[in-house]
C-alpha positions, 0 to 999 in steps of 0.5 A: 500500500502507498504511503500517500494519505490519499490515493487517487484511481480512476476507472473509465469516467469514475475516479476513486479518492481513497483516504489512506491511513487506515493505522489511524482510522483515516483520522485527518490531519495536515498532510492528508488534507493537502493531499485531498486539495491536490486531489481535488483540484487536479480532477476539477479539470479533467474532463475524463472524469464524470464522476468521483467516489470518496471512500476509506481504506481499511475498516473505517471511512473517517474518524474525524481529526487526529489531535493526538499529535498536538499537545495540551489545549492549555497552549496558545500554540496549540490553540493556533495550530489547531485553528489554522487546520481548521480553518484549512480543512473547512477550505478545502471541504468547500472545494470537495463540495463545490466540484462541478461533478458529482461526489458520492461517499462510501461510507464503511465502518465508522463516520464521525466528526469530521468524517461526518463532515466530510461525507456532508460535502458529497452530493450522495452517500452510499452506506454499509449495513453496519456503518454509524454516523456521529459527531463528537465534538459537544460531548468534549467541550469542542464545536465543530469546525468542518461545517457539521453544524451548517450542513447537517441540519440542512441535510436531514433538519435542525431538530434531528440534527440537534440531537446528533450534535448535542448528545454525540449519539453514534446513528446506524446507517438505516436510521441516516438512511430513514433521515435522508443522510445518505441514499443507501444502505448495503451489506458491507461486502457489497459497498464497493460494488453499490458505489462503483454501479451508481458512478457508473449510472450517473457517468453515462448522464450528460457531464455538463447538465449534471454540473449546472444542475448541481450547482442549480440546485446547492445555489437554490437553497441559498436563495429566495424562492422568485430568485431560484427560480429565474435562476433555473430558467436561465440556466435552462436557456443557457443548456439549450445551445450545449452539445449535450442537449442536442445529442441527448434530443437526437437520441431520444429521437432515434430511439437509442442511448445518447452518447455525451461527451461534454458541454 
């Protein structure tokens, strides 16, 4: 195995992120976040990619920060540090968040605190049967800072969401699933595979329609509805002169599967 915190394999139109520090519960820390930004903006740009799945290596997908390595909290330097990790991981979260493709998670054995947070910026979440979900910051004394707070209670509501924030509550995946966190729930054995054929689904949709649509629909909860709205209708004006769109239309009229490219 690499010794690289994040591995990167691309698969046709998929693109796989793997978080690689499996001795340490894939806990995030300096180095695996610079990796992931790395990542991220090499396949922002690459028009080969459709789609990316972000998953963990080993038993569990993300444990939230490894402060281990930092010393008591009673130091300012401590302090410091640990606030300029924060404020670097909630940067690179947005980016992960913001990639105009869409992101799935892969959810295996545990995602906790920034764990959570970080499958809260992929568009959907795959999850193993046996997977649980929490946030651990409350029960500390800490907040969190990787947006679990601003994406969570948008995710599945403020009152269920307070709950998993106040009390530190570990969730299983079928009640996430029943709250509308993720969108599946698998047998463990099967989570690779679940995640690879909804990539592979989502990877024969138009490349730039899914990208507008995502950005349609994330800008959409920050907006007024009027606003939202007239929004949607230019961006719908503004697809009708793509290629997609014509070949998506030649198709429909030919009866058989269009065969998109990009734009």
């Amino acid at each position: 195995m690499s010794e690289s915190p994040v591995l990167l394999e691309k698969k046709g139109h998929v693109a796989w992120v793997l978080l690689n520090r499996p001795e340490a519960e894939n806990k995030i820390n300096p180095a695996l976040i610079q990796a992931l930004d790395e990542v991220f903006v090499e396949l922002a740009t690459d028009d080969a990619v459709r789609v990316v799945a972000l998953a963990g290596v080993g038993p569990v997908f993300c444990a939230g920060a490894d402060v281990g390595a930092l010393g008591s909290f009673e130091s300012y330097e401590t302090r410091a540090r640990f606030g300029q990790r924060m404020h670097r991981t909630s940067l690179v979260f947005q980016r992960i968040e913001r990639l105009p493709k869409p992101v799935i998670a892969a959810v295996n054995g545990v995602a906790q605190a920034g764990g959570l947070e970080l499958m809260l910026c992929c568009d959907l979440a795959v999850a193993g049967r046996t997977a649980r979900f929490g946030d651990a910051h409350s029960p500390h004394g800490q907040l969190p800072g990787g947006g679990a707070s601003i994406r969570l209670p948008r995710r599945i509501g403020a009152t269920r969401a307070k709950y998993v924030l106040y009390m530190g509550a570990m969730i299983e995946a079928q009640t996430m699933l029943e709250w509308g966190a993720i969108n599946e729930v698998v047998d463990d054995d099967r989570l690779l595979e679940a995640t690879q054929a909804l990539a592979d689904q989502l990877a024969a949709i138009s490349p730039s329609s899914l990208a507008r649509l995502k950005r349609l629909i994330d800008d959409g909860l920050n907006q007024p509805l009027e606003t939202a709205l007239r929004l949607e209708i230019l961006a719908a004006e503004l697809n009708m002169g793509s290629d997609d769109m014509s070949e998506g239309l030649r198709a429909l009229q030919e009866g058989r599967t269009p065969r998109f490219t990009r734009g």
